[in-house]
N, C-alpha and C positions, 0 to 999 in steps of 0.2 A: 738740349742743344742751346747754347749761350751766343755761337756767331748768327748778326745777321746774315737770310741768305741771300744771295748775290744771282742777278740776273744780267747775263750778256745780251745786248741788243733791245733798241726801243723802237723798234716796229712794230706792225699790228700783234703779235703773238707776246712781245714782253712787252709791252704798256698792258694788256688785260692780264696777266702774270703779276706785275707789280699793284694792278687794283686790286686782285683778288686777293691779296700777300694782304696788303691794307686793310682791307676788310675786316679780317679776321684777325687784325690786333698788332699785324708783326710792321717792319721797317725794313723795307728790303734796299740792296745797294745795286743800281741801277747804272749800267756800264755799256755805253755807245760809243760808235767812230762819228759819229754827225753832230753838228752843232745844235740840233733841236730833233725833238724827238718825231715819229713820224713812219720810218722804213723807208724804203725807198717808193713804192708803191703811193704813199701817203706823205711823201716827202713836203718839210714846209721852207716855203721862201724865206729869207733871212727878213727879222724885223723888218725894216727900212723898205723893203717889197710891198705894196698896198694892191697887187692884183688878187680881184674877187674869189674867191672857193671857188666858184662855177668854171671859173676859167682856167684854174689849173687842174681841178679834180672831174671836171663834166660831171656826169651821171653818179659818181662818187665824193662829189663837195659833203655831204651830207653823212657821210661813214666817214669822209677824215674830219669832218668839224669834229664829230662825235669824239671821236680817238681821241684828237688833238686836246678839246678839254677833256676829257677824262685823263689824262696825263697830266694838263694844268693844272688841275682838282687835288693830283697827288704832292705838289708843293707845299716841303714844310712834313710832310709828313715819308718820306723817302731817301736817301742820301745820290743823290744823279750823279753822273759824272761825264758829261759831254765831250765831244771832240776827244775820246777816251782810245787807245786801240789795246784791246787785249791779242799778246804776240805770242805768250808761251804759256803753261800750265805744267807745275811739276809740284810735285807735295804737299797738295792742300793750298798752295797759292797760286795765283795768277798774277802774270808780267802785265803792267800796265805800263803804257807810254799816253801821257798826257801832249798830244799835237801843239799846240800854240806857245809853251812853253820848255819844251824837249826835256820833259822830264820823266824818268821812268821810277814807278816804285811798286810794291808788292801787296796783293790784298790776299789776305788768307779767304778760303769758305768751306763749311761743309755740307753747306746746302749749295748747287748750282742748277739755275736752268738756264739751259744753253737754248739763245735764239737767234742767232746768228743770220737769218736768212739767204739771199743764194743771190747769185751773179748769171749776166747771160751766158750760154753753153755756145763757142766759138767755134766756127768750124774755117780754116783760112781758105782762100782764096788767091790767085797772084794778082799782085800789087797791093793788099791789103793794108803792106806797111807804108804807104804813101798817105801823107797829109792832109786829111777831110775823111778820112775812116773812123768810123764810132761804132761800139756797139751801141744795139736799140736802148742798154739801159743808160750810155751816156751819153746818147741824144737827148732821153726823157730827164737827165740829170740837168744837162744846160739849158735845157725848154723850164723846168718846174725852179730851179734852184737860181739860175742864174740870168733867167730873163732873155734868154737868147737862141737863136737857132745853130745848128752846126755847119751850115750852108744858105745860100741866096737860092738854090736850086734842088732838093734834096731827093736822093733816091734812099727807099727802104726796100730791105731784100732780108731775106731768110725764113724760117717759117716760126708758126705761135699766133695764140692771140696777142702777143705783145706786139707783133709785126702790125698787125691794124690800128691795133690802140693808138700809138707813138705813130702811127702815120698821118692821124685822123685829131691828134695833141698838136699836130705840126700843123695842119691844115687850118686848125680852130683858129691857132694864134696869129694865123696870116701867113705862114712860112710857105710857098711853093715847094709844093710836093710831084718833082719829077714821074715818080711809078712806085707803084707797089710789087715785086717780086715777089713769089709766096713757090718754094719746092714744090708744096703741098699740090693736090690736083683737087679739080673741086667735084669729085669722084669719091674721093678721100672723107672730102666732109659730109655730103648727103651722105655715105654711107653711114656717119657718126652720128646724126639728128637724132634715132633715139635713145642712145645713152645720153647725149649732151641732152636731152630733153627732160633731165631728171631736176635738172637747175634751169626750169624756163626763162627766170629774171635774168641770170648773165646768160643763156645762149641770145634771148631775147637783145641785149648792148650789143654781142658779139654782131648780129644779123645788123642792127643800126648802124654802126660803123664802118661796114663794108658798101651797105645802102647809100650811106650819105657822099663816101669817095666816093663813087660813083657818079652819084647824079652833081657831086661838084666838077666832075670833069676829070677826074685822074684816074690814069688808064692803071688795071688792075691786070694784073696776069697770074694766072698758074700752071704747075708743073712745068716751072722751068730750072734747069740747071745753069747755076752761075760760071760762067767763065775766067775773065778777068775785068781787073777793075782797069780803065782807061787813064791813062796821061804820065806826064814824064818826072813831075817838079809838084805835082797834088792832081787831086782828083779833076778826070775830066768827065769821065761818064763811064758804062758798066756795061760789059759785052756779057750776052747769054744765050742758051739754045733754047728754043719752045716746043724740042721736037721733032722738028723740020729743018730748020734753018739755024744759023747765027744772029742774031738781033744786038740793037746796042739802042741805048739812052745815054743823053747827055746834062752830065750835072754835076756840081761843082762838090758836092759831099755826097757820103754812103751811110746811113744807119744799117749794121747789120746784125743777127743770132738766131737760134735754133732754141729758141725757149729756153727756158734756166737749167742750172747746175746749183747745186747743194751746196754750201761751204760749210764744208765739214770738218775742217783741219782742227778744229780748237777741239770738238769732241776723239780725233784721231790722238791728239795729244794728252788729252785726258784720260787715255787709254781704254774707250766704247769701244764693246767687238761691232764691228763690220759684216752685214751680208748683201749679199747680192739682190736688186729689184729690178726684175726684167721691165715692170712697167717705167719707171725710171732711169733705165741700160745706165745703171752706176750701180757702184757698191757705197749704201750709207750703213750710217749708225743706228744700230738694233735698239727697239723700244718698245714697250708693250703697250695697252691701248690706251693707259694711263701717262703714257710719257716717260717710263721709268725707262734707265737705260743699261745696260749688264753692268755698269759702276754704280754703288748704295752711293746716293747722296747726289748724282748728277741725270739732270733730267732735262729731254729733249723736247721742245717745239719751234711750231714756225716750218719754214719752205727749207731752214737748215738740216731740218731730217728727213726733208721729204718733199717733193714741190706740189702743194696744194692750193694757191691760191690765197687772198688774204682771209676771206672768211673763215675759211679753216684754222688759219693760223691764229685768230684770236679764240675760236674754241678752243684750240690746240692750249695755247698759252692759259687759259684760264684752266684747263683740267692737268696741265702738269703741277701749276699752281697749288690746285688741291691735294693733289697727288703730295707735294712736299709739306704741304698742311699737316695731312695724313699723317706720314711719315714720324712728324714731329707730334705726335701725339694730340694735335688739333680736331675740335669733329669739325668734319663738314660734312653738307645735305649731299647726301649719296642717290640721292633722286637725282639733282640738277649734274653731278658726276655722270650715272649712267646716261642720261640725254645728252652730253655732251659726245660721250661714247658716240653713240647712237647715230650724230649728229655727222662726225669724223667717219665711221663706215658707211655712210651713203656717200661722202664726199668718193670714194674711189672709183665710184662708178663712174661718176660723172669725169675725172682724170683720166679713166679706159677711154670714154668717148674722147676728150681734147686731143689723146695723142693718135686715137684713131684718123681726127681731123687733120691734124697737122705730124704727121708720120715724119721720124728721124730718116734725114736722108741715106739709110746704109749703104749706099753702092758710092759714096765720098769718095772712100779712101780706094778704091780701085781706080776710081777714077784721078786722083791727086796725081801731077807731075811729079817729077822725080825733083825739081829744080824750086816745085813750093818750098817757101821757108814758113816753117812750122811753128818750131822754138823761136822767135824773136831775141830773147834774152841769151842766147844760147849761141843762134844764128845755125840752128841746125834745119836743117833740109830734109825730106822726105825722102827723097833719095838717100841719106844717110840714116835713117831710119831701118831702110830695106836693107841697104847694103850692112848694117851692124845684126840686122837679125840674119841674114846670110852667112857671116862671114864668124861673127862674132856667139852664134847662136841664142841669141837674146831672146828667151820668150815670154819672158815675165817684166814688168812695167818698172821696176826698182831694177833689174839685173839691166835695163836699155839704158835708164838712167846713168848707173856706173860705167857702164860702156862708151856712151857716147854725150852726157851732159845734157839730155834734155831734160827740161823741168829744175835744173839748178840754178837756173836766176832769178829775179827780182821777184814773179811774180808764181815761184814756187809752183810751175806747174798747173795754176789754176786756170791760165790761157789758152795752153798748149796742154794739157793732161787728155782734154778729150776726144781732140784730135791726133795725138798719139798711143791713144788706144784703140783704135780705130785700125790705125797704118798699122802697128805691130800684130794685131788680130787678121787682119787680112795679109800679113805678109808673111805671117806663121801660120796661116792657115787654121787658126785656132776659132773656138764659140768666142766672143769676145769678155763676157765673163772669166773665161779660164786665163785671162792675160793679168789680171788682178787691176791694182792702183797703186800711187806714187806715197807715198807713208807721209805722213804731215812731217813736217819738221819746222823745228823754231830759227828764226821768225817767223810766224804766219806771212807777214808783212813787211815788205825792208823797213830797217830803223836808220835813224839818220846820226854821222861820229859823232856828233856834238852830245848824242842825251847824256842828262845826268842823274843820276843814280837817288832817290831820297830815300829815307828809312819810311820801312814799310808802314801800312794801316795801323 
């Protein structure tokens, strides 16, 4: 093989991806949507930002310094490509749009590891679409990147470890933190202590975090169901049942999500078979414990194939790595291979326990009014949901889409996908499995009329 190969994404999984590429002799081409490398997880402030690691990364300054120079280290010896968005994949190339100067042009590869990482997993609420609504990951976007809070008052709701994290990121920096909501019941988690107990160091952060809100004074709740979000013109505060009763808080913004979601569209379009993981209630992209994926020459890691966590994601990254080494007729030490294995299958355990802790709320979508608007991009309704799988006989995730236009806007479904499989599984009566998924399609991402076309790599 004569092309270098190409790595999507410079998060935790493809910066040890592109070290490990390095290592062994080769120049891999390194393709991000962010201005600097990092993931989201890991995310770093723009130059000009002089706030300490400690205070963006807590308990984790010290794994993203590491990252961060082990990425810097690869300068000069890698070809980057920043502020990058890879939109389409079709015959040995990839669609790039270069952001800052709306240019789009073509990289071939026949090597690919795809690391794409994953987004929060949304579930609406009514008044959602109202002004001071964020998911948790673009709270912790505006808090890490941009120096700022999403409110003077903030309420966080949804369930995950990321629900604490990000509430306790708000708290550090000074931001008044209204309440914690968590669906979750803390029933839920003691019953998870000893699978999470297989990873003592993060249960161990997890138990700090909730410790510390606490004794700073912010009232915590769980097993609650969210209602609606308050006010007419933006966010006023957040009505919900504990149970018993109706309750409300008042606060000027909402951080909300149900732990992550995979984005898996680039490998959907690169044409990776798809199965089903109940411990993830999605359908990803098949891979073996190497990384390989059922297409020769593309190879999965990171939270894009699977939500594990960052640590994982850089074993992940480093042994698809090798994997494409391999491949290429490269040795690599098949000891440090298998440990990495090894490494990867205890992590599941410890993801049985997380979701044990924080359990998807499945009785949502019985519970969703008829009058929720679901689809934003779309402006479709849940009530239009039922009524097209009623009337229309819609039972499949692509046959609702043609019916009724959910998931064909901007944001392709990636918003609204898993909240409308949810509604059509419980409206058809179906395992929620058996309703499938929305098929990737190009753009991943909207492009803007201006780009201009360059000749390819």
């Amino acid at each position: 093989m004569t092309q270098q190969p190409v790595i999507v994404g410079a998060g935790p999984a493809g910066i040890r991806a592109a070290q490990t590429l390095v290592a062994h002799g080769l120049r891999p081409v390194v393709i991000d949507e962010a201005t600097r490398a990092g993931g989201q997880i890991y995310r770093r402030q723009p130059p000009q930002f002089k706030r300490p690691s400690r205070t963006l990364y807590g308990f984790e300054s010290g794994r993203a310094d590491a990252l961060h120079h082990s990425f810097d280290a690869l300068a000069g010896q890698i070809d980057h490509h920043p502020d990058t968005l890879v939109w389409n994949a079709a015959d040995g190339q990839l669609d790039l749009l270069h952001g800052p100067t709306q240019r789009s042009r073509r990289q071939p590869f026949e090597q690919l590891i795809v690391a794409t990482g994953a987004t929060d997993r949304v579930l609406p609420l009514p008044g959602w679409t109202l002004p001071g609504v964020y998911t948790l990951g673009g709270a912790q976007v505006a808090l890490k990147y941009q120096g700022c809070a999403i409110g003077s008052r903030v309420i966080f709701m949804g369930t995950g470890p990321l629900l604490y994290l990000v509430a306790y990121q708000y708290a550090k920096a000074g931001a008044q933190v209204a309440a914690v909501l968590d669906t979750a019941r803390l029933s839920d988690q003691v019953a998870a202590l000893p699978a999470m107990a297989r990873q003592p160091a993060v249960l161990a952060k997890g138990l700090y975090y909730v410790a510390w809100l606490r004794a700073n004074g912010i009232a915590l709740h769980g097993g609650v169901r969210p209602l609606r979000v308050l006010g007419d013109a933006r966010v006023q505060g957040l009505a919900w049942h504990d149970g018993q009763a109706e309750r409300q808080v008042e606060g000027d913004a909402l951080g909300f999500g149900y732990a992550l979601r995979s984005e898996t569209q680039l490998a959907d379009l690169l044409g990776c078979r798809f199965a089903w993981a109940d411990l993830q209630r999605a359908h990803l992209p098949e891979r073996d414990a190497a990384g390989r994926s059922s297409v020769a020459g593309v190879y999965l890691a990171g939270d894009g194939a699977g939500i594990q966590g960052a640590d994982a994601a850089e074993w992940a990254g480093e042994r698809a790595a090798l994997a494409l080494l391999a491949d290429r007729g490269v040795a690599v030490d098949a000891a440090r291979a298998a440990d990495l294995e090894r490494r990867l299958a205890r992590q599941t355990g410890f993801r049985a326990g997380l979701e044990r802790a924080f359990p998807f709320p499945d009785d949502w979508a019985a519970q969703a009014p008829d009058d929720l608007l679901v689809c934003r991009c779309e402006h479709i309704t849940a009530g239009t949901l039922r009524q097209t799988v009623r009337d229309g006989g819609a039972d499949e995730m692509n046959r609702l889409k043609a019916l009724c236009r959910v998931g064909m806007g901007r944001c392709q479904g990636r918003m609204c996908g898993t909240a409308a499989a949810e509604i059509l599984a419980h409206a058809s009566a179906q395992p929620l499995h058996q309703v499938g998924r929305l098929r990737g399609q190009a753009p991943i991402k909207p492009l803007p009329m201006t780009m201009v076309e360059e000749e390819s790599a």
